[in-house]
C-alpha positions as CSV (number, residue, x, y, z in Angstrom):
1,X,90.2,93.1,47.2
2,X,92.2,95.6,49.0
3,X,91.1,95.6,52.7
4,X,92.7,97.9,55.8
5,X,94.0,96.4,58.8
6,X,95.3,97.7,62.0
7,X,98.3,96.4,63.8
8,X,98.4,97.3,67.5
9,X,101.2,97.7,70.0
10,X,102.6,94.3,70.8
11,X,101.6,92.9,67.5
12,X,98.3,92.1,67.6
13,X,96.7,92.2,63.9
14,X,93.1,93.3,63.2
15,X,91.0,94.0,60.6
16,X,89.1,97.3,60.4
17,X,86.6,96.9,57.5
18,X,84.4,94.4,58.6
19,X,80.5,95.3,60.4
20,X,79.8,92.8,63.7
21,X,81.7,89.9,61.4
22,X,80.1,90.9,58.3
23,X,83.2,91.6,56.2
24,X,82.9,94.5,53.3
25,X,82.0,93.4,50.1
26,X,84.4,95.8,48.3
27,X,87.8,97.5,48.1
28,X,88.5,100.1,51.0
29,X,91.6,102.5,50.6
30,X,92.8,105.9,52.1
31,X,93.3,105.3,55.7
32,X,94.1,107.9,58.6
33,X,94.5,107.2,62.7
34,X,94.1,109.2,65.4
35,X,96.6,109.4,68.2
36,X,95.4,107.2,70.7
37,X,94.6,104.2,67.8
38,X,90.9,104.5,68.7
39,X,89.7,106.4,65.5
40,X,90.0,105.2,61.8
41,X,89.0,107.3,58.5
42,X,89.1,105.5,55.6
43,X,87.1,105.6,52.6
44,X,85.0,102.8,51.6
45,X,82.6,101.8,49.3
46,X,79.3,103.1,49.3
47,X,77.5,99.5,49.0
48,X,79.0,98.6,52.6
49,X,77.4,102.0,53.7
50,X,74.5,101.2,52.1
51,X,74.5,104.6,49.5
52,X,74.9,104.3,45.9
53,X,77.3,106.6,45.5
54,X,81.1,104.5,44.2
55,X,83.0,105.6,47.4
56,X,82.1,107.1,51.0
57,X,84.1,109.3,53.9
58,X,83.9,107.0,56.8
59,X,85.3,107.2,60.5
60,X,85.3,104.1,62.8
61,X,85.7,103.8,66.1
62,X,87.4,100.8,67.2
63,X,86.3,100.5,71.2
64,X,82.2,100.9,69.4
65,X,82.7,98.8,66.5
66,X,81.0,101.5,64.2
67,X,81.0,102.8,60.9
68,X,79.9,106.3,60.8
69,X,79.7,107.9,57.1
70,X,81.0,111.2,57.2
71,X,80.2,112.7,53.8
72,X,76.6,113.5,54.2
73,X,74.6,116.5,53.9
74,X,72.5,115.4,56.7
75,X,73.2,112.6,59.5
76,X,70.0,110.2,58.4
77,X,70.6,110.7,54.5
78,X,72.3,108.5,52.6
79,X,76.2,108.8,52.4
80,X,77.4,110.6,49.7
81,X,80.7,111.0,47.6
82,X,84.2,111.6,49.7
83,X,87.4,110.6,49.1
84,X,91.5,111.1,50.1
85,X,90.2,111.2,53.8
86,X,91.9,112.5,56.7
87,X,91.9,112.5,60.4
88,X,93.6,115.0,63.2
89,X,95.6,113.6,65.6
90,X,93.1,113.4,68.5
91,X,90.3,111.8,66.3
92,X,87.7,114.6,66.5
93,X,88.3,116.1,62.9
94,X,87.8,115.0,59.6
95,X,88.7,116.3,55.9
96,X,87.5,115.0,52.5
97,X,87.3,115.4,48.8
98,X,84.1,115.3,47.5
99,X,82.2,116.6,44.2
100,X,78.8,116.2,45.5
101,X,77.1,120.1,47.3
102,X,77.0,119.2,50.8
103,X,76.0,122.3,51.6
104,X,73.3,124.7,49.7
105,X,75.7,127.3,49.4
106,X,78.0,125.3,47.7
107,X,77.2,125.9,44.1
108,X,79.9,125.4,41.9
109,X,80.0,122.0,40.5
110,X,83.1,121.2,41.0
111,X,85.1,119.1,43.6
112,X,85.9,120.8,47.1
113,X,87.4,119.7,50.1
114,X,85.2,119.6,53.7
115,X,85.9,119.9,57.0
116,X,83.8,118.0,59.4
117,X,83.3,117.2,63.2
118,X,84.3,113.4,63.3
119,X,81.9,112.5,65.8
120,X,78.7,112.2,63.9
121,X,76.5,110.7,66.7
122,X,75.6,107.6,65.0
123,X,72.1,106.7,66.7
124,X,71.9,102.8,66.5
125,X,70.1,102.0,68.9
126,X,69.6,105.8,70.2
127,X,67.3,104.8,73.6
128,X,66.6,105.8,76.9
129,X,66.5,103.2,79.8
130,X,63.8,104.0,81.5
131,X,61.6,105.0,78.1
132,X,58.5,105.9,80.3
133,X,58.5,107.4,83.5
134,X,55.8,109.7,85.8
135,X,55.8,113.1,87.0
136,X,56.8,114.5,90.4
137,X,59.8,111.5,90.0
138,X,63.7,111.8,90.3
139,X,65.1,109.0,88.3
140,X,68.8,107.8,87.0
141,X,69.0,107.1,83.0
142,X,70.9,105.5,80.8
143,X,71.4,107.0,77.5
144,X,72.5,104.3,75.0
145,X,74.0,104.7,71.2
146,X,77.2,104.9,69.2
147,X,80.0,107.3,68.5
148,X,79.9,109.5,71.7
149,X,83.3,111.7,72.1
150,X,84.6,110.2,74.9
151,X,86.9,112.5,77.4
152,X,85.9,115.7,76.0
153,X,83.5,118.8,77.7
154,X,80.5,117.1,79.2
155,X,77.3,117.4,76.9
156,X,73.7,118.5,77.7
157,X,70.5,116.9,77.6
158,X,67.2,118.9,77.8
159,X,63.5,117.5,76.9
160,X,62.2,119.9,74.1
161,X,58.6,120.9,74.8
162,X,59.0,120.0,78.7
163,X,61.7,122.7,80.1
164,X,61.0,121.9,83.4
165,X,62.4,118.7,83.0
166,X,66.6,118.6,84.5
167,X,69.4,116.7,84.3
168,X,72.4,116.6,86.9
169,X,75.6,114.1,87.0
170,X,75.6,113.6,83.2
171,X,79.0,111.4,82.4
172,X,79.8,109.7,79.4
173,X,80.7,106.1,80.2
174,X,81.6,105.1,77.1
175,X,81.2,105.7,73.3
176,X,78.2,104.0,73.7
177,X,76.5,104.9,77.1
178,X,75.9,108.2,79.2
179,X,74.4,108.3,82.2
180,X,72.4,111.2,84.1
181,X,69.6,111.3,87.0
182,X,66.9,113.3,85.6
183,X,64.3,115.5,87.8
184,X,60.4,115.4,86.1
185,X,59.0,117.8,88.3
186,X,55.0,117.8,89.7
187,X,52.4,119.0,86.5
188,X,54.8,117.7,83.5
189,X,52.3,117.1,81.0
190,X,51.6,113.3,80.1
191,X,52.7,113.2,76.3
192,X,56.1,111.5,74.2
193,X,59.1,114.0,74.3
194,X,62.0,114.8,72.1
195,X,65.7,114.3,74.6
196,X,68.2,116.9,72.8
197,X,71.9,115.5,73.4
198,X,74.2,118.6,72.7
199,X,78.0,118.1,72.5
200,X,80.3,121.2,72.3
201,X,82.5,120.8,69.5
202,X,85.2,124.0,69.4
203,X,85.6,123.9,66.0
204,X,84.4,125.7,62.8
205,X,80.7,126.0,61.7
206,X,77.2,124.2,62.7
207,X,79.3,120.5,62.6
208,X,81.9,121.6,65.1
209,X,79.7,119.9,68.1
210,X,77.6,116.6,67.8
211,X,73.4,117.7,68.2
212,X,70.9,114.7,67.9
213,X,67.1,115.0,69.3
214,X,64.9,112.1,69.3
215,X,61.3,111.3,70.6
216,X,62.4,108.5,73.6
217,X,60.8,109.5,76.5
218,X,57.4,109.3,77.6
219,X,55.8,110.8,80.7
220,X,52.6,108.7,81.5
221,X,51.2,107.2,84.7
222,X,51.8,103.1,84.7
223,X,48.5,101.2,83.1
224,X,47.7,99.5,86.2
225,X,44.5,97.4,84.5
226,X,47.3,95.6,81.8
227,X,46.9,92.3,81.8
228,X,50.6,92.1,79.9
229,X,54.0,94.2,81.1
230,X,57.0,95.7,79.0
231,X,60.2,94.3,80.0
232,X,62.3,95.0,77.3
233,X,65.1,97.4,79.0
234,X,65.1,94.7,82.0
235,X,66.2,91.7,79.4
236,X,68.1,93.7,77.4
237,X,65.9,94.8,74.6
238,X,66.5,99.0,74.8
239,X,63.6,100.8,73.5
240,X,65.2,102.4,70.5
241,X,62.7,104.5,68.6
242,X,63.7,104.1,65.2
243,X,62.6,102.4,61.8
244,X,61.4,98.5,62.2
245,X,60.1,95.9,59.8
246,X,60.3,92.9,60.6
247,X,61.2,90.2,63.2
248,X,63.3,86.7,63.4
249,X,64.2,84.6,65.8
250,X,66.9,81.9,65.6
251,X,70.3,80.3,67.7
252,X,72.0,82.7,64.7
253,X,75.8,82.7,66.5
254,X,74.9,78.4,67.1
255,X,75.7,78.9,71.3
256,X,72.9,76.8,72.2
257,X,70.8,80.1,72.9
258,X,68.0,81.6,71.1
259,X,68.5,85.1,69.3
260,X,66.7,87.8,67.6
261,X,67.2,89.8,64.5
262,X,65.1,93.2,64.2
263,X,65.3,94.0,60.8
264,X,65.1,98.0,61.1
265,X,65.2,99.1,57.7
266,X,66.7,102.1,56.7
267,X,68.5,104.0,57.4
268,X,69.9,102.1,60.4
269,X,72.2,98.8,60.5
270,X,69.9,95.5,61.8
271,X,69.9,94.6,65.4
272,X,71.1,91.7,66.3
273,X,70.1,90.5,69.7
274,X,72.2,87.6,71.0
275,X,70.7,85.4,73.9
276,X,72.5,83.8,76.7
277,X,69.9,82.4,78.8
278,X,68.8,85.4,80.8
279,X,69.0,88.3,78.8
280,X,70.0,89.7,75.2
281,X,73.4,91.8,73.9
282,X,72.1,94.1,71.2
283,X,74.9,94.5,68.3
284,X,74.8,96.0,65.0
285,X,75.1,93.7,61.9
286,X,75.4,93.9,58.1
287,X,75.6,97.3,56.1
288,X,72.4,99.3,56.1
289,X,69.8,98.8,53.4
290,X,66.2,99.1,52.9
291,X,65.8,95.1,54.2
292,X,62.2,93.7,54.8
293,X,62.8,90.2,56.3
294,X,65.1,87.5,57.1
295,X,65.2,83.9,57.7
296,X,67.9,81.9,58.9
297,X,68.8,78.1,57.8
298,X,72.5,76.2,57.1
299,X,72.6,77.3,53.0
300,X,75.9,75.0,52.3
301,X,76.2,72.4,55.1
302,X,79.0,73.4,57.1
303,X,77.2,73.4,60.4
304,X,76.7,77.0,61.0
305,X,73.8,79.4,60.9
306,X,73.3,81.4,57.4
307,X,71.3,84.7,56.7
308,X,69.2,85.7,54.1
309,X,67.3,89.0,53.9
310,X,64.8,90.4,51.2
311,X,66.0,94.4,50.3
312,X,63.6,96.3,48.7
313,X,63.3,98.0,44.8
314,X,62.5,101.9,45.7
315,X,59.0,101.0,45.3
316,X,59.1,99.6,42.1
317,X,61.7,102.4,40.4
318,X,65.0,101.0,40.8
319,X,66.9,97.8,42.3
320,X,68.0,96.1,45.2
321,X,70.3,93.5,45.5
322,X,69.1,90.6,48.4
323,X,71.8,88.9,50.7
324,X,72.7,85.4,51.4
325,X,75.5,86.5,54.4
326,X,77.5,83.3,54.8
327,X,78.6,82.3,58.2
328,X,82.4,81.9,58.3
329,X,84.3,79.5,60.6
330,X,85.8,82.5,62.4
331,X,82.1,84.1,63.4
332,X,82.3,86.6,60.0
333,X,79.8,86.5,57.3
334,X,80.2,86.9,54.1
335,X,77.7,87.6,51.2
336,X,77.4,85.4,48.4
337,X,74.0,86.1,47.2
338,X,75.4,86.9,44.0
339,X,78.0,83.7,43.9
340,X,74.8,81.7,44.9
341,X,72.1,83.7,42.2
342,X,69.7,85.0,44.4
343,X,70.4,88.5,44.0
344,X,66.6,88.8,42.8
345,X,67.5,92.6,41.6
346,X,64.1,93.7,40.8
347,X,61.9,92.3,43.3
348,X,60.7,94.4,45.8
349,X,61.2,92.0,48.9
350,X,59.2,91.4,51.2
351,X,59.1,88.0,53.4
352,X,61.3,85.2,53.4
353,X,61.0,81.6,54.1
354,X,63.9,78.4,53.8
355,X,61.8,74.9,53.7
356,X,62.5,71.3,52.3
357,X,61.1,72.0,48.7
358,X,62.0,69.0,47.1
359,X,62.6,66.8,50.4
360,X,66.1,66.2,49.4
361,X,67.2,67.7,53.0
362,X,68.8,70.6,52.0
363,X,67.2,74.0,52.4
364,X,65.6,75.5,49.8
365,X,64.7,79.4,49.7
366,X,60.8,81.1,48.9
367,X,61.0,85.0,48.2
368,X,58.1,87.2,47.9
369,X,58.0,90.3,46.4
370,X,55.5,93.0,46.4
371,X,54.4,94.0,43.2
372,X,53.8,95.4,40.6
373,X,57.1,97.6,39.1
374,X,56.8,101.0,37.9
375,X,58.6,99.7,34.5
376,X,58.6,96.9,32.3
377,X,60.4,94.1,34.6
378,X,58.5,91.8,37.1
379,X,58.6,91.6,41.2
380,X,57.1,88.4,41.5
381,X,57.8,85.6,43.9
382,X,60.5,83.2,43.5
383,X,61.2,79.5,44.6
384,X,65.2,78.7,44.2
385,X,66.2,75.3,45.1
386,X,69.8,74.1,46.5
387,X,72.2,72.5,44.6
388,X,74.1,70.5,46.7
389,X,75.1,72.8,49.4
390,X,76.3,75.5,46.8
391,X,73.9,77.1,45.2
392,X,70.6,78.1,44.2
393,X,69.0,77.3,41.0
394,X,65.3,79.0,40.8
395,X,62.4,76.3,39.9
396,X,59.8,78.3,38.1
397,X,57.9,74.3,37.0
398,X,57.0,74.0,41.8
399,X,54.2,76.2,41.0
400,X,54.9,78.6,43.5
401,X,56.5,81.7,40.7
402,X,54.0,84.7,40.2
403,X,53.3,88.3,40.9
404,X,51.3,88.5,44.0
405,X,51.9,91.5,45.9
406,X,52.7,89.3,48.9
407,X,52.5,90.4,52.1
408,X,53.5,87.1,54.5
409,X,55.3,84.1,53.4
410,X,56.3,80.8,55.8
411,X,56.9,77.0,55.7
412,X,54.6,74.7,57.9
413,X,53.1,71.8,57.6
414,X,49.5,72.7,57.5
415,X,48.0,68.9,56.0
416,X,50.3,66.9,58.4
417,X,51.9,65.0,55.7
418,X,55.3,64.8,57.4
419,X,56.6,67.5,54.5
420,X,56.9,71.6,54.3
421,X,54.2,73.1,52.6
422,X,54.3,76.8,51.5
423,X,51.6,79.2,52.9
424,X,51.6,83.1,50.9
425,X,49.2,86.1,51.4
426,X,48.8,87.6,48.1
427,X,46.6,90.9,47.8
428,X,43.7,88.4,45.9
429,X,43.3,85.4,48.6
430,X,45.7,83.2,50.8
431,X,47.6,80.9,49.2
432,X,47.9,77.3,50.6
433,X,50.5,75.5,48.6
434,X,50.4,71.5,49.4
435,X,53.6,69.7,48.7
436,X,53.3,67.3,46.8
437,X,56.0,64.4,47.6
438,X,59.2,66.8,46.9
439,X,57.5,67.3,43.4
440,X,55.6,70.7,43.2
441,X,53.4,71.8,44.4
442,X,49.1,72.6,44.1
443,X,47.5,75.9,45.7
444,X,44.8,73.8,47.7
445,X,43.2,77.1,49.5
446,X,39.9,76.7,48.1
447,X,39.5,73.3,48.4
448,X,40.2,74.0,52.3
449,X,37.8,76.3,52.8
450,X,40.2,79.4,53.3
451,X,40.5,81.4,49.8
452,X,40.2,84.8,51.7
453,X,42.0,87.7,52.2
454,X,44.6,87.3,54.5
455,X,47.4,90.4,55.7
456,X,49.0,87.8,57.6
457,X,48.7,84.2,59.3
458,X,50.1,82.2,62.5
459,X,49.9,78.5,62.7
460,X,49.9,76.3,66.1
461,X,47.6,73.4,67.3
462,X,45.6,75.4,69.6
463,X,43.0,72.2,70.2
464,X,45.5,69.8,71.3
465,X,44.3,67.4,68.7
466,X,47.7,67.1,66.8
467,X,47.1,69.0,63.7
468,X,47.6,73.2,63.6
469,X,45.0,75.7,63.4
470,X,45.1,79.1,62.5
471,X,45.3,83.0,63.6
472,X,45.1,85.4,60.7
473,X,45.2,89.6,60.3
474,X,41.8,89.9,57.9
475,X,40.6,93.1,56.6
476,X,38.8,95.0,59.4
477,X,39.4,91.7,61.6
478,X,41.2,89.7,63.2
479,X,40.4,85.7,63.4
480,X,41.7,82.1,64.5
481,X,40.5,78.9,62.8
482,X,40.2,75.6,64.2
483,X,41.7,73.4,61.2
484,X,41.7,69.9,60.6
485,X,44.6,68.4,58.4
486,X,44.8,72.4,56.9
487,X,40.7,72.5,56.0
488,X,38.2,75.2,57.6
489,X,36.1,73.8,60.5
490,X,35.1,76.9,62.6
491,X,36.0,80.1,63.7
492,X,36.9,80.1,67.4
493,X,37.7,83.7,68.0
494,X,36.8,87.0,66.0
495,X,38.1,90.5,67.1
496,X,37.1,93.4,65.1
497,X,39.8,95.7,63.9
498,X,40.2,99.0,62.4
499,X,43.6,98.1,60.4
500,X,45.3,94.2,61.6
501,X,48.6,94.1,60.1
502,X,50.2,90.8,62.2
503,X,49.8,87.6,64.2
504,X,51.9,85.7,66.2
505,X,51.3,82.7,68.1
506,X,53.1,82.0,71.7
507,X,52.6,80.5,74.6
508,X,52.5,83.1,77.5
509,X,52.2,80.6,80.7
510,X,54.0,77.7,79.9
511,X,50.6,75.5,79.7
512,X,51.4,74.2,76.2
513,X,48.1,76.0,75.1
514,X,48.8,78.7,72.4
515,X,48.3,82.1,73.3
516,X,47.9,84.6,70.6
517,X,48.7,88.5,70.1
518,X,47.7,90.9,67.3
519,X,48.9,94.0,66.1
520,X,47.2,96.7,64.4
521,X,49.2,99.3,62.0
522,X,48.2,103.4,62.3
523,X,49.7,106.2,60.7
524,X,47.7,105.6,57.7
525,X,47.2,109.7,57.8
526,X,49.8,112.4,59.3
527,X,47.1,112.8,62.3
528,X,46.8,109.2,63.6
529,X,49.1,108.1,65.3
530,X,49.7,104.3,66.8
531,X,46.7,102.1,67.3
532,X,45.8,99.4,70.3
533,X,47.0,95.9,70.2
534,X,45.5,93.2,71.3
535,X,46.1,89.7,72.7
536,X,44.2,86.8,73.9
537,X,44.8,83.7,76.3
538,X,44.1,80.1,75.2
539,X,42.6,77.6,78.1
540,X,41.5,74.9,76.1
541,X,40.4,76.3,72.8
542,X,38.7,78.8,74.4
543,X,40.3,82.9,74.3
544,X,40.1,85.1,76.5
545,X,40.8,88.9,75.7
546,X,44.0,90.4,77.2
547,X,44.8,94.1,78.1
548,X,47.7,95.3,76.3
549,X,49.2,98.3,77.4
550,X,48.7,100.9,75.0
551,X,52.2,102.2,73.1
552,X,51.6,105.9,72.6
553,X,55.1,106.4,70.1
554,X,55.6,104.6,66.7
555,X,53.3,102.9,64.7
556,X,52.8,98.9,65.0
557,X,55.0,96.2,62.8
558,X,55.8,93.5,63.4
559,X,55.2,90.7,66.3
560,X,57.3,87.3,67.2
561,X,56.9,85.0,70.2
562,X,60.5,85.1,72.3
563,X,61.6,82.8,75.1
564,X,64.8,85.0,76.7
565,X,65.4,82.8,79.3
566,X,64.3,79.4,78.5
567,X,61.4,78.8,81.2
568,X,58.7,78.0,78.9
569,X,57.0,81.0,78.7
570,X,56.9,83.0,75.8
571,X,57.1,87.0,75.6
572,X,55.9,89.1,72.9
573,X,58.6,91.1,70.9
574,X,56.6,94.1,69.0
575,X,57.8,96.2,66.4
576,X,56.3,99.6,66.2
577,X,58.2,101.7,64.2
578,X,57.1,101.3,60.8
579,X,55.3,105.2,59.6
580,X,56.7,106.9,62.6
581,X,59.6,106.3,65.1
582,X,58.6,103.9,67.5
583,X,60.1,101.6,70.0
584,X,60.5,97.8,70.1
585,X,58.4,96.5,73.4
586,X,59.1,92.9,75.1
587,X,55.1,92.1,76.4
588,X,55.1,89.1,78.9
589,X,52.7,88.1,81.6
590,X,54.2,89.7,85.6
């Protein structure tokens, strides 16, 4: 396919349409560069800008790395048509062709050329380092995101609701950094606050400048009685309020480090967060798209780290295409979900999960899919097995296939039989599926003793005693288990709930005895808003509540257990952005 590359001074030969390594999937034509070789328009297809629509206006900037789709009618809509793209000469203009009314006055069907401020403030991740911060306090910021006109007339930044609140010595480091030192004075109220980010543009109608506001700031006096702390800006983790669903954590780039994939959903690219020992370098990856997990495993045996992420199916509606992104010897990916059939178009995906199906040591892949469809095909969960290290071949006769409206999915070996077993929460009971030799499998739940309701499910060996027990989101509850070989035994702790969405297992002091955390999902009406974790500490099978600081922004998503730099103890990386803007918080013991 036809792909555009850019050849600097000197020689040196790059090439523009690729995301983070992630090279486009389809043809990309109509190229235009700014003066200074900085600025690219191009237009591309919409699948790599995650819209529908056949072809997109698109500007990248090479310093930021980004892709920012120009032919919108709104900056967090969908991109739209545009075509036979241009660029002026100093990067901060932008014309197009398209047929679609980006504007409400534009009535008359027919294709028209725009004009557009090139600089569309691209807000991945949009955060403010510090993200909480008392009154009566004078204290320097960092302002991170993408796409900031770089060299131009300073911008402004004002709080909306708090006027009292000032900024002084704003600069604009790079495209993606500004710095200020801003001024809370005595009396600012404690409440979350919309920053405003102004840019003056000089040119022609409400695009000529860049304006983005976005809730990131939160005056509030320190919770002085947590038993847990936020150090997510400190390692590296910037607390973008944004969309989140989901959570993984893998050595993804194979450095020896450990790394974490926020799946954010749209409209936003994932964040990648690659580990080096001490702290994390956030990067966008892969074309935005409405993505609801990801799991990581070597699909075709070349020694490198694959992806695979579950998209959704607009509830039920329409499709989406899953992605198998192939790791490259160069550090690109490359999606083959459709080369390897697992595509699963009409599933509306949900969680993930590689394991040794059949025990022939290559990595087989669960899906599960909410369900049901709005129409006449199914969403149901899917087990596809690897054929020899190059492709997938789904195996309805493992016993696994059905519609269950999952909500979690995982491998572990819950009867200690030295093989991966399957554990699913469907919307009836929680499945236990018991491998049978490589052969199948057999739902054992009730047979165990745990045929219940289940939102989600953790699994470590809490007791010491060799086998893994078990932390589950219940309705109106949360639990943990003591298991023997997978069976009930008893109930070790019980923590009423108004609305448990996830678990997560980790240990927090480096005593090999799992802690636990849970997190409970508001925003269930438009009046509430996020509602209190929890989290409790293991000494010998005995827990002991935790006070978790309470997040006032966002509603709660998603939690993982996260080791940044390697010295045993675990953090807790929590999503909160799933029904409202929230940001993602890094909750370790001080």
């Amino acid at each position: 396919m036809t792909d555009i590359f850019l050849r600097e001074p000197g020689g040196t030969l790059s090439r523009v349409t690729q995301k983070s390594g992630f090279g486009f999937s389809a043809a990309s034509s109509s190229p235009g560069i700014s003066a200074d070789g900085n600025r690219i328009a191009l237009q591309a297809a919409g699948v790599d800008m995650g819209s529908s629509s056949a072809e997109v206006a698109v500007v990248h900037d090479v310093t930021a790395g980004t892709f920012t789709a120009l032919s919108t009618s709104d900056m967090d809509e969908p991109a739209l048509s545009g075509r036979l793209v241009t660029l002026s000469a100093d990067g901060h203009y932008s014309s197009f062709v398209t047929a679609d009314a980006l504007k409400a006055s534009d009535a008359n069907g027919i294709a028209d050329v725009y004009l557009r401020f090139a600089y569309r403030g691209s807000v991945w991740p949009w955060s403010l380092s510090p993200g909480q911060v008392q009154d009566s306090s004078v204290v320097p910021i960092t302002l991170r995101g993408l796409d900031f006109p770089v060299g131009g007339p300073t911008p402004s930044l004002k709080v909306l609701g708090a006027p009292t609140i000032t900024f002084a010595n704003v600069t604009v480091v790079d495209a993606a950094t500004i710095t200020a030192d801003m001024t809370v004075p005595v009396g600012v109220a404690d409440n979350s606050y919309q920053v405003k980010l102004e840019f003056p543009g000089g040119g022609p109608g409400a695009d000529a400048g860049l304006t983005r506001a976005k809730r990131i700031l939160t005056v509030a006096d320190p919770d002085a009685t947590a038993d847990l702390v936020n150090i997510g800006t400190a390692a590296g983790f910037h607390a973008a309020d944004g969309n989140s669903a989901g959570l993984h954590t893998a050595d993804i780039n194979d450095d020896g480090f450990q790394d974490v994939l926020f799946i954010t959903h749209n409209p936003t690219e994932e964040a990648l967060y690659l580990g080096n020992g001490s702290t994390v370098t956030p990067m966008p990856v892969m074309y935005s798209a409405d993505r609801h997990d990801c799991d990581s495993a070597d699909v075709n045996g070349d020694g490198r780290t694959d992806i695979y992420c579950s998209v959704g199916a607009v509830k039920g509606t329409g499709t989406g295409d899953n992605g198998l992104f192939l790791q490259q010897p160069n550090g690109e990916y490359v999606d083959a979900a459709t080369a390897w059939g697992v595509t699963d178009p009409y599933g509306r995906g949900r969680e993930v999960a590689f394991l040794h199906a059949d025990n022939d040591g290559l990595p087989d892949l669960f899906v599960s899919n909410d369900a049901p469809r709005t129409d006449q095909f199914l969403s149901q969960n899917q087990l596809f097995l690897n054929v020899a290290n190059t492709s997938f071949t789904p195996a309805p006769g493992f016993g696994v296939d059905g519609e269950l409206a999952s909500s979690c999915a995982m491998s572990v070996d819950f009867d200690s039989d030295g093989d991966d077993d399957l554990v699913v929460c469907g919307s009836d009971y929680l499945r236990m599926y018991a491998n049978q030799a490589g052969a199948g499998f057999t739902d054992v739940s009730a047979a165990l003793g745990l045929d219940e309701i289940f939102i989600d499910v953790d699994f470590a060996d809490v007791d010491g005693d060799g086998d893994l027990d078990l932390a589950g989101a219940r309705p109106n509850q949360f639990v943990i288990y003591r298991l023997e070989d997978g069976a009930y035994v008893e109930t070790l702790y019980t923590l009423p709930a108004d609305n448990p969405r996830k678990v997560s297992f980790g240990d927090l002091d480096a005593d090999t005895e799992p802690d636990v955390f849970f997190v409970q999902r508001g925003c269930r009406t438009g009046s509430e808003g996020n509602l209190q974790d929890y989290a409790a500490r293991n000494d010998a099978a005995v827990f002991t509540a935790l006070t978790v600081p309470p997040m006032t922004r966002g509603c709660g998503d998603s939690v993982i257990a996260f080791d940044h730099d390697g010295d045993g103890r675990d953090g807790f990386l929590v999503g909160n952005g799933r029904g409202a803007y929230g940001p993602l918080q890094y909750l370790v013991l001080p």
